[in-house]
PABA-351073 format. One line per 4 residues: their letters; for each residue x, y, z of N, C-alpha, C. Coordinates in steps of 0.2 Angstrom, whole numbers, plus 5000, padded with zeros to 4 digits. Example, Ala and Ser with C-alpha at 12.3 -4.5 7.8 and 13.67 -1.06 7.14 Angstrom:
% PABA-351073
AS = 5066,4972,5039,5062,4978,5039,5066,4984,5039 ~ 5064,4989,5035,5068,4995,5036,5064,5000,5039 .
This chain:
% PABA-351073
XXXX = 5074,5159,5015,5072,5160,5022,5065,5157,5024 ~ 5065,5154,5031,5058,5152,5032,5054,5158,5035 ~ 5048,5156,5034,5041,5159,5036,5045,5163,5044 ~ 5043,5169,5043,5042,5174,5050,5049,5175,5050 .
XXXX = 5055,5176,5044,5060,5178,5046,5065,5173,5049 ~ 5065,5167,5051,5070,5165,5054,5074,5160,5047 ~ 5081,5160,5049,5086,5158,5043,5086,5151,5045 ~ 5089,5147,5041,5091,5141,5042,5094,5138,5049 .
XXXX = 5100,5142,5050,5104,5141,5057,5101,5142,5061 ~ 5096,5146,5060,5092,5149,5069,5088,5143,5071 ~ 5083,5141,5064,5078,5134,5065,5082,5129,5067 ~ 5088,5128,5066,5089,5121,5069,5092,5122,5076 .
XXXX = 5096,5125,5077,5096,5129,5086,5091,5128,5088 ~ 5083,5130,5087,5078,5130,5089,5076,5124,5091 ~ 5078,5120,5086,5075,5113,5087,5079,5108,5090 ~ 5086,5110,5089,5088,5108,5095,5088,5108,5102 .
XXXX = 5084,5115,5102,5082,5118,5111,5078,5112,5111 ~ 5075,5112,5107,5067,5109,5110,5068,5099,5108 ~ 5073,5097,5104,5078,5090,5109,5073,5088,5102 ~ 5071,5090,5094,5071,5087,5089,5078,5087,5085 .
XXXX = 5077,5080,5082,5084,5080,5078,5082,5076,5071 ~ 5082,5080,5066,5082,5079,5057,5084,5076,5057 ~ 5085,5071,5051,5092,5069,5047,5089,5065,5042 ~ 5091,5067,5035,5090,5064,5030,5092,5058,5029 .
XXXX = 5090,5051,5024,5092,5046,5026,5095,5044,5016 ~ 5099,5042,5017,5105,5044,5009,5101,5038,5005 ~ 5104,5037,5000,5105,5034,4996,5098,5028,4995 ~ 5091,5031,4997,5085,5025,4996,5085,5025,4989 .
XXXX = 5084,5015,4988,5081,5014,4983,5074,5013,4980 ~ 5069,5011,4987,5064,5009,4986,5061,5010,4994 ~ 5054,5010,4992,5050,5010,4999,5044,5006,4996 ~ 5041,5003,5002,5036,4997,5000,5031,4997,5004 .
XXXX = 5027,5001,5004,5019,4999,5008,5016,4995,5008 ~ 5012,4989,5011,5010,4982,5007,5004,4984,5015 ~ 4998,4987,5012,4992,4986,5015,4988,4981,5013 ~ 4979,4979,5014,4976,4973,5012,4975,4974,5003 .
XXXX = 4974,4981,5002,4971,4982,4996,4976,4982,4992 ~ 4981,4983,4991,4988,4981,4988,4994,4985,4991 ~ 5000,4988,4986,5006,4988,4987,5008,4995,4985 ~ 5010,5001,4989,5011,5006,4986,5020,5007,4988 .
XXXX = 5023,5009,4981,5029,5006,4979,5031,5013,4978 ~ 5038,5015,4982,5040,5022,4979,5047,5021,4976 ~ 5049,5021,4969,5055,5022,4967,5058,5024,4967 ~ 5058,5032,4968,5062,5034,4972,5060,5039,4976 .
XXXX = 5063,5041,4981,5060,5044,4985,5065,5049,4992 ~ 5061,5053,4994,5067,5057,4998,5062,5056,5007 ~ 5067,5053,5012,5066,5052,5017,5071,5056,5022 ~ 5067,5054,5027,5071,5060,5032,5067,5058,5038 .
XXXX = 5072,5055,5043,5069,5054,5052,5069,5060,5055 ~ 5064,5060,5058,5064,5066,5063,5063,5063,5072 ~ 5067,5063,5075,5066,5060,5082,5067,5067,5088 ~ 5060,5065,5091,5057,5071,5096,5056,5066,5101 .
XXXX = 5058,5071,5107,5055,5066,5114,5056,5060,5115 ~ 5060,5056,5110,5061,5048,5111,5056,5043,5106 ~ 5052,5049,5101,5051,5045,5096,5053,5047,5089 ~ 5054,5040,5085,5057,5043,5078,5051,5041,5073 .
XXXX = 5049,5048,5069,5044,5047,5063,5048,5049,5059 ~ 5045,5045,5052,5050,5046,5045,5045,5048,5040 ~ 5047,5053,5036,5044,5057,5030,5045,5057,5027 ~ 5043,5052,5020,5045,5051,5015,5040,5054,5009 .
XXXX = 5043,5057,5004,5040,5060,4999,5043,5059,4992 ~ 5040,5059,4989,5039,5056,4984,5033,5055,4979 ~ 5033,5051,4974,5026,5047,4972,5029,5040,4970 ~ 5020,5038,4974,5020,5030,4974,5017,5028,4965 .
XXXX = 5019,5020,4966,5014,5017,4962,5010,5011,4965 ~ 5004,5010,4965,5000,5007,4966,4999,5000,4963 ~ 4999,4996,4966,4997,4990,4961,4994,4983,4968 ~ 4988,4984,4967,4981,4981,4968,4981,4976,4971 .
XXXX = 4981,4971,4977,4982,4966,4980,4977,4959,4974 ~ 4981,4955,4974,4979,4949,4970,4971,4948,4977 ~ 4966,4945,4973,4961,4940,4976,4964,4933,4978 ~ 4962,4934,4984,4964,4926,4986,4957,4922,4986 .
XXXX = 4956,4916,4983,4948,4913,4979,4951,4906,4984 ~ 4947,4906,4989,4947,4899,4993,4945,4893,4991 ~ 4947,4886,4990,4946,4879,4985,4941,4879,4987 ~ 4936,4880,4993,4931,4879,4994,4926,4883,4988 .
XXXX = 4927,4888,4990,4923,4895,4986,4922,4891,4978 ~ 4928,4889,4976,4928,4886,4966,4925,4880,4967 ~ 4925,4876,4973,4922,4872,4971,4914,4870,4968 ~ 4910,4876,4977,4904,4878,4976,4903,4881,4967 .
XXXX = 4906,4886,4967,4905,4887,4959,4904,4884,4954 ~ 4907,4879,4955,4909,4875,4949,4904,4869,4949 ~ 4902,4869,4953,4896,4862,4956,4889,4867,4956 ~ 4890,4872,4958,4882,4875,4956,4880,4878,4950 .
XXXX = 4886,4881,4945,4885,4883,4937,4888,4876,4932 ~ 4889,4872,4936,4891,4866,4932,4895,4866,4926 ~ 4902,4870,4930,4908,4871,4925,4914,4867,4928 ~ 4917,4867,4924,4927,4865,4926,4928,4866,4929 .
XXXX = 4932,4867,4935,4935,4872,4941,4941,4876,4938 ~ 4942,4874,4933,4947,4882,4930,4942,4888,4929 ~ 4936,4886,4927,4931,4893,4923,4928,4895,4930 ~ 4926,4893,4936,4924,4894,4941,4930,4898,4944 .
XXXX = 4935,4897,4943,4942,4901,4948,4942,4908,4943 ~ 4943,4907,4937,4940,4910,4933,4937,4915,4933 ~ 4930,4914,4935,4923,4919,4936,4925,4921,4943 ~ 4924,4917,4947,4927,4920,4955,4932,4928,4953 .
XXXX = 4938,4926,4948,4944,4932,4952,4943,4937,4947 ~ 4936,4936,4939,4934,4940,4937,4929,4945,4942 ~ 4925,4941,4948,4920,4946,4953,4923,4947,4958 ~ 4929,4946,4960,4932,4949,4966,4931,4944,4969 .
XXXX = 4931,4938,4969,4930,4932,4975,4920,4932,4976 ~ 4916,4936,4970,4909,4938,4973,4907,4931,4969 ~ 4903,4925,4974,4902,4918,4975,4895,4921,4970 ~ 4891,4923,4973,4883,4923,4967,4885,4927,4961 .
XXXX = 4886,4933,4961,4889,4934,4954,4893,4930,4949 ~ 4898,4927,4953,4901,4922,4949,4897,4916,4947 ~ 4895,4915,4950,4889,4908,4948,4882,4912,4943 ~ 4879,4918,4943,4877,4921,4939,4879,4922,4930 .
XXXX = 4888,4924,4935,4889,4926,4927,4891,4921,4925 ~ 4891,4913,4924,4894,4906,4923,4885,4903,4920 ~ 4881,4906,4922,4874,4901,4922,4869,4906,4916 ~ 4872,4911,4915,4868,4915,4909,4873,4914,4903 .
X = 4869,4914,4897,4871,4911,4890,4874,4916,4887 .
């Protein structure tokens, strides 16, 4: 029973008065969020559209995995580095995606012994 007494059947009556329409969505294998900071990944997961008024919002539940967008290290960036710590351009891309793309950090931590 849901909250305040009403049964299953009653709630969906009701919301079809009110011109919402549920529907579970079968058989997902995956869902894939891909913001700047990385990629949040649901293996499995249980969804379900709900369309009100002429718009459809999807619910999905579950738990994600997370996994961190790579750093993207501009040539320019590794060059600077590598010409101002006076290293190889591999150690300089290197230090760069060790500090996050951070240009003085990386030249710092290339230039102390």
């Amino acid at each position: 029973m849901l909250p305040g007494n009403i049964n299953p059947r009653q709630m969906k009556a009701m919301m079809k008065k009110l011109g919402m329409q549920v529907e579970p969505i079968e058989d997902v294998q995956s869902i894939v969020i891909k913001t700047p900071k990385g990629t949040y990944t649901f293996d499995s997961a249980e969804v379900s559209s709900m369309t009100m008024q002429g718009v459809t919002t999807y619910q999905v539940t579950g738990t994600p995995r997370f996994e961190p967008a790579a750093v993207e290290i501009p040539a320019d960036d590794v060059a600077m580095v590598a010409e101002q710590a006076q290293v190889p351009i591999e150690k300089a891309r290197e230090a760069l995606v060790a500090t996050n793309g951070d240009i003085a950090e990386a030249i710092v931590k290339l230039s102390s012994p």
